[in-house]
C-alpha positions as CSV (number, residue, x, y, z in Angstrom):
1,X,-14.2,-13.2,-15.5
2,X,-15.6,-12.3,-12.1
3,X,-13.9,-14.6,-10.2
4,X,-10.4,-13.8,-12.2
5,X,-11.3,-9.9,-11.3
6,X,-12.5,-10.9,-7.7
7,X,-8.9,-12.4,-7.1
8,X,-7.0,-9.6,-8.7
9,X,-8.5,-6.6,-7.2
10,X,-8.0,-8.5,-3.7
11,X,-4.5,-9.1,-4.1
12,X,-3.5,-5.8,-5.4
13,X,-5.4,-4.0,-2.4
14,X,-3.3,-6.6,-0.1
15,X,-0.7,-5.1,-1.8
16,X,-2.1,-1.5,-1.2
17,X,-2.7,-2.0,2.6
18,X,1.1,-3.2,2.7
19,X,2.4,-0.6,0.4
20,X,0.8,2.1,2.8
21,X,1.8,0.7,6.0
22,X,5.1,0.7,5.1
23,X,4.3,4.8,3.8
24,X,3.0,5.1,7.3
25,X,6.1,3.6,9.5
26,X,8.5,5.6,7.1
27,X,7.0,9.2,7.4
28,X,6.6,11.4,10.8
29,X,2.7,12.2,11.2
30,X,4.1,15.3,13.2
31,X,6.2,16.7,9.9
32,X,3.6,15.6,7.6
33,X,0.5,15.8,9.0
34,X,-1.7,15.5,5.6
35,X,0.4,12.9,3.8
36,X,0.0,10.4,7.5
37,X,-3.8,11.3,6.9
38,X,-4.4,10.3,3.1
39,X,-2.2,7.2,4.3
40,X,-4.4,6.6,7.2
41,X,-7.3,6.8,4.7
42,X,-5.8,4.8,2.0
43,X,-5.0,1.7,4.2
44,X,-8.4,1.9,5.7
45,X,-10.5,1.6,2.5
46,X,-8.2,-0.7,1.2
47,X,-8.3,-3.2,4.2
48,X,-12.7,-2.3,4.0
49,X,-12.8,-3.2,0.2
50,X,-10.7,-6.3,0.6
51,X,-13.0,-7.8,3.2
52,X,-15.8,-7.2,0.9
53,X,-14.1,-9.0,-1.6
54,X,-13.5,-11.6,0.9
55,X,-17.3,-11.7,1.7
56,X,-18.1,-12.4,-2.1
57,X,-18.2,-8.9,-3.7
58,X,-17.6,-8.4,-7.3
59,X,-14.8,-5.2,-8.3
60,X,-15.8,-3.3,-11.3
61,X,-12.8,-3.2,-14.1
62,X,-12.1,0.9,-12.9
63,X,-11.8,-0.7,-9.3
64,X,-8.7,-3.0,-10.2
65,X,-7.5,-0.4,-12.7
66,X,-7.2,2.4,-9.6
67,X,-5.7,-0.5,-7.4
68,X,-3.1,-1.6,-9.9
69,X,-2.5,2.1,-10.2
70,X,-1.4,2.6,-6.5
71,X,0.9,-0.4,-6.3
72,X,2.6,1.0,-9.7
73,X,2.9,3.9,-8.0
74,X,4.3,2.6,-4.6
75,X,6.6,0.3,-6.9
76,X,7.5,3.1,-8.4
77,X,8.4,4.7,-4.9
78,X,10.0,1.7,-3.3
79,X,13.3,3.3,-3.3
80,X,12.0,6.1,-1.6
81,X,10.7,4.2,1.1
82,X,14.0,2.2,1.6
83,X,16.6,5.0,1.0
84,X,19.1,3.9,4.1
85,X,21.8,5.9,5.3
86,X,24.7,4.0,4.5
87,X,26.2,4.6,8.2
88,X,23.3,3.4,9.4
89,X,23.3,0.2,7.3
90,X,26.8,-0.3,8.4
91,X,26.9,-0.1,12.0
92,X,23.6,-2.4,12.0
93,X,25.8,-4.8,10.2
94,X,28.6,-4.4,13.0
95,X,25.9,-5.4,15.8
């Protein structure tokens, strides 16, 4: 079970780290000062956490429960994140 849990929780915070850098390029720190910041904090203990897992640490169940939570969330959000103009879309096409 630890090993299944091990495995989990380190691909869902993979998933984290991604789901956060791709918050981070999106946003302007400038505008949004506190949202860059929890971000910034987010991706940090994500990327710490996976390389204990990677070192041979063992998640607790409410560990992968709060990951799984975050990449629902930033699933959730994904259109969000990827609204494109349509203009935009459209001359990038032309080029």
């Amino acid at each position: 079970m630890n090993t299944i849990l091990s495995t989990v929780d380190a691909v869902l915070c993979a998933l984290v780290v991604l789901a956060a850098l791709e918050y981070l390029r999106r946003i302007s720190p400038f505008e949004q000062p506190l949202l860059a910041v929890s971000f910034y904090l987010v991706t940090v203990s994500a990327f710490g956490l996976l390389g204990i897992l990677l070192k041979g640490g063992v998640p607790s169940l409410f560990e992968v429960t709060l990951h799984a939570g975050v990449v629902l969330y930033a699933w959730a959000r994904r259109h969000h994140i990827f609204e494109w103009n349509s203009e935009e879309s459209r001359k990038a096409g032309q080029r």
